[in-house]
C-alpha positions as a LaTeX table, in Angstrom:
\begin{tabular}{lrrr}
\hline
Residue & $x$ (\AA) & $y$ (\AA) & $z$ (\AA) \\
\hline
Unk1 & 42.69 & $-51.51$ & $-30.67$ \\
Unk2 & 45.01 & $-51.64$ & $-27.99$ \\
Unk3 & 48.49 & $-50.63$ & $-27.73$ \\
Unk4 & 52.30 & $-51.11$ & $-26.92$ \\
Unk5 & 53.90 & $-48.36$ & $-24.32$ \\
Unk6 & 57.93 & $-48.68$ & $-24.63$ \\
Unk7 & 58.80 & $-46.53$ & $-20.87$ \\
Unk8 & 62.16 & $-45.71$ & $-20.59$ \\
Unk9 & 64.73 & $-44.90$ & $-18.20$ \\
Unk10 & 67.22 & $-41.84$ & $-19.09$ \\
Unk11 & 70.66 & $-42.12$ & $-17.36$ \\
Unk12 & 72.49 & $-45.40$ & $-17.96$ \\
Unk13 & 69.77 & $-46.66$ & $-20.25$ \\
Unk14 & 69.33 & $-44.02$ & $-23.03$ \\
Unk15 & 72.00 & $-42.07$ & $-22.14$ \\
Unk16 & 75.71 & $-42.53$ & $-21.32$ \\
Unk17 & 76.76 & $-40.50$ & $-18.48$ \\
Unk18 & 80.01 & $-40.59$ & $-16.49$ \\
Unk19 & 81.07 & $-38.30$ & $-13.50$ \\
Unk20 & 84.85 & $-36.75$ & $-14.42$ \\
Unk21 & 86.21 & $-37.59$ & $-11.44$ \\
Unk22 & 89.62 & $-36.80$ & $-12.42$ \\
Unk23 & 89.08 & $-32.91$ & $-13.44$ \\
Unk24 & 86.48 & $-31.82$ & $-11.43$ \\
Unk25 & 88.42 & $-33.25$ & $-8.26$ \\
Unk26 & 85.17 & $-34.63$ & $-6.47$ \\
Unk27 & 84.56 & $-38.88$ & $-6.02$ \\
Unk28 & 81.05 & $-38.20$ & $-7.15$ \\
Unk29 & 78.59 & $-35.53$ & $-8.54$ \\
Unk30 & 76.79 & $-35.35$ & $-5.26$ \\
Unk31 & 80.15 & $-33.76$ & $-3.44$ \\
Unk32 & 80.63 & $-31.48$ & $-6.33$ \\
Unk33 & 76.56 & $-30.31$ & $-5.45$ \\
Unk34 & 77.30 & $-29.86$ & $-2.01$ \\
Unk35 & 80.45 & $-28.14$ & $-2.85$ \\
Unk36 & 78.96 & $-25.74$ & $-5.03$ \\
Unk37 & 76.20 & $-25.10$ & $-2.74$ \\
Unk38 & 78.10 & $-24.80$ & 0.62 \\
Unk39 & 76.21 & $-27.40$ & 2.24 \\
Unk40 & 76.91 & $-30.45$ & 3.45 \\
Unk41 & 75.45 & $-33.52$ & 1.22 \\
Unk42 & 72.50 & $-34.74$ & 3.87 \\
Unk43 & 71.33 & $-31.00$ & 3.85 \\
Unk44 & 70.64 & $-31.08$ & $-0.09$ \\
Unk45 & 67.23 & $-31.62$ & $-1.00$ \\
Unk46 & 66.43 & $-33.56$ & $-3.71$ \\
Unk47 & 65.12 & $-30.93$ & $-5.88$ \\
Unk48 & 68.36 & $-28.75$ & $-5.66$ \\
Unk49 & 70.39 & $-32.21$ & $-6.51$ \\
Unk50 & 68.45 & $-32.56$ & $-9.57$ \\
Unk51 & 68.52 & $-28.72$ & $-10.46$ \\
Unk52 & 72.74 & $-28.53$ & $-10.27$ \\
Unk53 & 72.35 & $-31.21$ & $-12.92$ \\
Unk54 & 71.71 & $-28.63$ & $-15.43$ \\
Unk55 & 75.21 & $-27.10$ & $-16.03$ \\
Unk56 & 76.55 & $-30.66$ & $-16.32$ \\
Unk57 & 73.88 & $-31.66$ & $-19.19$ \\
Unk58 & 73.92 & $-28.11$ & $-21.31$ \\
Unk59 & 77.47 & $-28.60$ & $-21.49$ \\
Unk60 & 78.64 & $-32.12$ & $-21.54$ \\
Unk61 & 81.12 & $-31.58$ & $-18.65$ \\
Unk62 & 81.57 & $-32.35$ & $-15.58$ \\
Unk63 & 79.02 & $-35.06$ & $-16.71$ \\
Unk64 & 80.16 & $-36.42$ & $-19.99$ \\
Unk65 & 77.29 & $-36.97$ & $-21.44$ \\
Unk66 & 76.26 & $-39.32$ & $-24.62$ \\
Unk67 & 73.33 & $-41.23$ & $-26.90$ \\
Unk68 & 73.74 & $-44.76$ & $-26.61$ \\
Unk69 & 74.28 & $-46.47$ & $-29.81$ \\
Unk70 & 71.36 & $-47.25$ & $-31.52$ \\
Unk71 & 69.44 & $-44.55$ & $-29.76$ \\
Unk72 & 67.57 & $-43.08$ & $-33.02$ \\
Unk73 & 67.00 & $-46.29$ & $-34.73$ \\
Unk74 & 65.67 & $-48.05$ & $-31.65$ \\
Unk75 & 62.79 & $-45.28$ & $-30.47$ \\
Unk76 & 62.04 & $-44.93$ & $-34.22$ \\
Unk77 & 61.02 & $-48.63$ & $-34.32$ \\
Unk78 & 59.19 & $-48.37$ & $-31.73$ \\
Unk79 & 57.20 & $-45.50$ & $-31.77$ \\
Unk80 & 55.13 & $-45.18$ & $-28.54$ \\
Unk81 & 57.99 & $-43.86$ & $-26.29$ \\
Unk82 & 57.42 & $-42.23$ & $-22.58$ \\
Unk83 & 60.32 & $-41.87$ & $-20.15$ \\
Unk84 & 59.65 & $-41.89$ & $-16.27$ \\
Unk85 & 63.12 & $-41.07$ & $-14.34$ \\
Unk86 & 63.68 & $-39.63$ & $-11.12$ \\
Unk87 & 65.16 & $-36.38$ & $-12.57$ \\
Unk88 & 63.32 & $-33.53$ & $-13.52$ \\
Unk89 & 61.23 & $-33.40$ & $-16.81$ \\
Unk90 & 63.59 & $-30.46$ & $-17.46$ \\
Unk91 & 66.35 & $-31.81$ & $-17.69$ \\
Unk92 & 65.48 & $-33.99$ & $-21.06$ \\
Unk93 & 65.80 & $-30.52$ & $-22.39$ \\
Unk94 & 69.35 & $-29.54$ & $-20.86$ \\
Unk95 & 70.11 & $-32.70$ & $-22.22$ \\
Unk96 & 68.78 & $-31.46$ & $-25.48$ \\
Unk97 & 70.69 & $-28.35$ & $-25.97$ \\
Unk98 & 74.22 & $-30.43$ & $-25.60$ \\
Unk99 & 73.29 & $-33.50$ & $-27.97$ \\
Unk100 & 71.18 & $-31.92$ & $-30.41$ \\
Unk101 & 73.67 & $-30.77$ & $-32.52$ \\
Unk102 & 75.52 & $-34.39$ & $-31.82$ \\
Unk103 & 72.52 & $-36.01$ & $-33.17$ \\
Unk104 & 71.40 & $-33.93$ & $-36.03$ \\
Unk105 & 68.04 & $-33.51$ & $-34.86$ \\
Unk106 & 66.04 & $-32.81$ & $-31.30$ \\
Unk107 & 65.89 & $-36.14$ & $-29.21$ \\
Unk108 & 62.92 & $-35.14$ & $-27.38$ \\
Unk109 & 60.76 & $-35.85$ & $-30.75$ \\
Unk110 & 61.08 & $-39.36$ & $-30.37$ \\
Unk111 & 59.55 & $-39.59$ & $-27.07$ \\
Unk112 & 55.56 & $-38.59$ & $-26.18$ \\
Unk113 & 55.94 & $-37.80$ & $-22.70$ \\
Unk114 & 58.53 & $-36.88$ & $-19.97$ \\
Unk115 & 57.56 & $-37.91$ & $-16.62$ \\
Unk116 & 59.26 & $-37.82$ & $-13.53$ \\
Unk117 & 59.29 & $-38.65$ & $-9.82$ \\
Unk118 & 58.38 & $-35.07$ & $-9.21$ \\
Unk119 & 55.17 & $-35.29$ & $-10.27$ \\
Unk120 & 54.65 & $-37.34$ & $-7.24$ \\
Unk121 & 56.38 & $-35.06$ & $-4.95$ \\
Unk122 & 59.23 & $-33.80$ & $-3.66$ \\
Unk123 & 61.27 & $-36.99$ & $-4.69$ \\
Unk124 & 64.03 & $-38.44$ & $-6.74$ \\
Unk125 & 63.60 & $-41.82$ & $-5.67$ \\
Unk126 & 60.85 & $-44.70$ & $-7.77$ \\
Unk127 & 58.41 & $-46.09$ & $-5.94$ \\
Unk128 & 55.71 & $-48.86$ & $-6.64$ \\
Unk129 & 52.85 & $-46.79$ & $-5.60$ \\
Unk130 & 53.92 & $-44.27$ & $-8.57$ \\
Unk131 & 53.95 & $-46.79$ & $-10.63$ \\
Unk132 & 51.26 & $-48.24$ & $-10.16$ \\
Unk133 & 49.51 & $-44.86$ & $-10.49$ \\
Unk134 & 51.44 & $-44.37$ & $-14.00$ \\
Unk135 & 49.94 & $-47.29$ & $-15.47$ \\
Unk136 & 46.75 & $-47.27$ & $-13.91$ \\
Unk137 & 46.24 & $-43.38$ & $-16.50$ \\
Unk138 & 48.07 & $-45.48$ & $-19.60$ \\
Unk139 & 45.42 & $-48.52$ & $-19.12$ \\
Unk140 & 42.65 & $-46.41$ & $-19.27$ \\
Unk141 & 44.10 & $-44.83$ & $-22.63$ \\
Unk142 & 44.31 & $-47.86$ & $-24.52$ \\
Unk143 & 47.40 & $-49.05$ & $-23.93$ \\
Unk144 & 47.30 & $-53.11$ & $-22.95$ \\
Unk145 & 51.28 & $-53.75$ & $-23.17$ \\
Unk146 & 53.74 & $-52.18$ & $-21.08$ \\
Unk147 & 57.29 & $-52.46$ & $-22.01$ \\
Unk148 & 59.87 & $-51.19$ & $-19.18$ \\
Unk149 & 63.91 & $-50.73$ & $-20.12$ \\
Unk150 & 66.01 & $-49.83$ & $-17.44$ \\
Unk151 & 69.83 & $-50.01$ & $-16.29$ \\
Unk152 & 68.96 & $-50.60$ & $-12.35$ \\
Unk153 & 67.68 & $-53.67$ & $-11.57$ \\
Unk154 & 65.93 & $-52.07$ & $-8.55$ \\
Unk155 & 63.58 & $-50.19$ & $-10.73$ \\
Unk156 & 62.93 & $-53.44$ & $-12.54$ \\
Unk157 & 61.64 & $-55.27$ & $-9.35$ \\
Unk158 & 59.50 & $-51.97$ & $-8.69$ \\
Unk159 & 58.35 & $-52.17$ & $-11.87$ \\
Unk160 & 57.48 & $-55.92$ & $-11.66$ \\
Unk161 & 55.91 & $-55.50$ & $-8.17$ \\
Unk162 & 53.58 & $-52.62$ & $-9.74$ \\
Unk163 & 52.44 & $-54.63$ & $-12.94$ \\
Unk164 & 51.19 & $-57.50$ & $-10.76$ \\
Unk165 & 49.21 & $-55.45$ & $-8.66$ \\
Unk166 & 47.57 & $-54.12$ & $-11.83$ \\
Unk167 & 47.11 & $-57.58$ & $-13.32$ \\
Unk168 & 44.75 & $-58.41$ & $-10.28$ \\
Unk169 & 42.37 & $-55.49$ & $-10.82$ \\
Unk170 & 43.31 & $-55.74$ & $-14.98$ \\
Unk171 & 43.97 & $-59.57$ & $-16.77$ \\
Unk172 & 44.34 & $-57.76$ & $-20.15$ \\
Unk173 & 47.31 & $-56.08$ & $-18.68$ \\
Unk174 & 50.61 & $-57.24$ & $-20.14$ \\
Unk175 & 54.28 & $-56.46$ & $-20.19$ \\
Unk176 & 57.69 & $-57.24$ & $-21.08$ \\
Unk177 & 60.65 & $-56.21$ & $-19.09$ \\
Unk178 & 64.00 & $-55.20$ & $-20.12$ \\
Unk179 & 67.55 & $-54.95$ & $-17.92$ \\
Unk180 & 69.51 & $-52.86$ & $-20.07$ \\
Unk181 & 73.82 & $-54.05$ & $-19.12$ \\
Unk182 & 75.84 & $-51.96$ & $-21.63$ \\
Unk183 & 77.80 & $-54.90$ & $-22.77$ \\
Unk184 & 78.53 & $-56.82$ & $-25.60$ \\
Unk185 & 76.24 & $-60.27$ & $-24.40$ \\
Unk186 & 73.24 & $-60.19$ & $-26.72$ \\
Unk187 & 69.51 & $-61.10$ & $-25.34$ \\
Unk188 & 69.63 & $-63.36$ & $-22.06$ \\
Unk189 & 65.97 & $-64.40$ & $-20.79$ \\
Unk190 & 66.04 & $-64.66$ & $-16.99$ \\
Unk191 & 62.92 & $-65.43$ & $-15.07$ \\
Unk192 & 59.73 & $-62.84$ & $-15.35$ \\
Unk193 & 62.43 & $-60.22$ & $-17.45$ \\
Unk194 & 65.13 & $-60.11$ & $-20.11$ \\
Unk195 & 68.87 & $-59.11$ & $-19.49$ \\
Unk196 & 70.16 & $-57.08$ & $-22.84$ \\
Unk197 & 73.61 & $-55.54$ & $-23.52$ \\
Unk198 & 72.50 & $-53.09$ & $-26.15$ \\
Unk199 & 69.37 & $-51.44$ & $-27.33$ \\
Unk200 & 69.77 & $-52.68$ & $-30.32$ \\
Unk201 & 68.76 & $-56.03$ & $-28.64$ \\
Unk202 & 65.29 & $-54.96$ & $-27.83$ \\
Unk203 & 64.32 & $-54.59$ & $-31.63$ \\
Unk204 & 65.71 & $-58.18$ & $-32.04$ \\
Unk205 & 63.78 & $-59.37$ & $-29.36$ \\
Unk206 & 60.35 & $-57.62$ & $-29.85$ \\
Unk207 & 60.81 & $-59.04$ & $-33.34$ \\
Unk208 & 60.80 & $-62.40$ & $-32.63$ \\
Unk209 & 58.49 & $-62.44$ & $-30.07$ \\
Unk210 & 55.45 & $-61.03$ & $-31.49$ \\
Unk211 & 56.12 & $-63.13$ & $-34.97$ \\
Unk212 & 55.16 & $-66.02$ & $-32.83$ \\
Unk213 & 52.28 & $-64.27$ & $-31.13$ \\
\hline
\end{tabular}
C-alpha cells in the first residue's frame, strides 16, 4: 500500500522565531555569531553558525522562540511527519528542552525523522540534488505522495524542480506543495502549489482533496 510523507520545514514554518534585535543590540543573529566568536561574518563556517544556535533555542532568548498554532493538532492528523532543514538535526532537540514544558509533551514524537543539509555536507543551504536524493530513499520505502510545507518560496521551487526530475524516472510519484505565509488568508491555489496562512489550512485542504480522489 503506498503512502503519504508530510516533510516539513522548521523555522518560519513549524516554528515562530524572531531575532531580539532590540536587547541583544545586533541587526541580525549572524552579527551576534560573529560577535561572540571574534570573527568577522564571511569567516564563519556554516557549521559554527548553526552550532551558536543552541543557546538561543535552550533558552528562548536572544531567539524568541515559539509552536505555531495548531502545531500538535496538525502533525497528529497527519501522522507520517519528517523534517529536512538546513540546521542541524540537533537542534530539534535544543528546541526541545525550551518548548517542552510549553507544550506539555516532547515535540520531537510527532515527527519520524530529522534530516538536515548536513547530511549532505558541510552545508546550510537546500539544494535540488539533495532533494532529489531524499526522495529517491522515501520512494523506494513505499511512500508514493510527497507533501512539502515550507515558509521560503525558494525551497518550494527546489522542491518542485526535484519532484519532476523524479516523476521522469517514477510516474507513480506524486506530491502536493504547500507555501506556508503566517497570515490570516485561508487556502489560495496558485499554479503547481498552494499558498496557506496557517497550518491549520493544510488539514482543511488535504481534507477536501482526497474526498474527491
Amino acid at each position: 500500500m503506498s503512502k503519504t510523507l508530510y516533510l516539513w520545514d522548521l523555522a518560519g514554518t513549524l516554528f515562530y522565531e524572531e531575532w531580539d534585535i532590540k536587547k541583544t543590540g545586533y541587526p541580525a543573529i549572524g552579527d551576534w555569531i560573529a560577535a561572540k566568536l571574534k570573527k568577522k561574518k564571511s569567516e564563519v563556517t556554516d557549521r559554527e553558525y548553526e552550532e551558536m544556535h543552541r543557546f538561543a533555542y535552550e533558552h528562548g532568548w536572544p531567539i524568541k522562540l515559539a509552536l505555531k498554532p495548531g502545531f500538535k493538532e496538525v502533525l497528529i492528523w497527519t501522522k507520517h511527519n519528517e523534517t529536512f532543514s538546513t540546521g542541524m538535526q540537533e537542534q530539534m532537540a535544543w528546541r526541545a528542552k525550551y518548548l517542552n514544558p510549553k507544550a506539555g509533551c516532547d515535540i520531537r514524537k510527532f515527527f519520524q525523522k530529522f534530516n538536515s543539509t548536513f547530511d549532505y555536507g558541510e552545508t546550510n543551504k537546500k539544494t535540488k540534488e539533495m532533494l532529489i536524493n531524499y526522495l529517491g530513499k522515501k520512494y523506494r520505502q513505499g511512500y508514493r505522495t510527497v507533501l512539502y510545507i515550507d515558509d521560503k518560496l525558494s525551497n518550494c521551487k527546489f522542491f518542485i524542480s526535484a519532484v519532476k526530475s523524479m516523476q521522469k524516472r517514477h510516474k507513480g510519484l506524486k506530491y502536493r506543495l504547500y507555501h506556508i505565509l503566517n497570515d490570516k488568508k485561508g487556502i489560495r491555489k496558485k499554479r503547481g502549489y498552494f499558498e496557506i496562512g496557517r497550518l491549520t489550512d493544510i488539514i482543511n485542504n488535504e481534507k477536501k482533496l482526497t474526498s474527491t480522489l
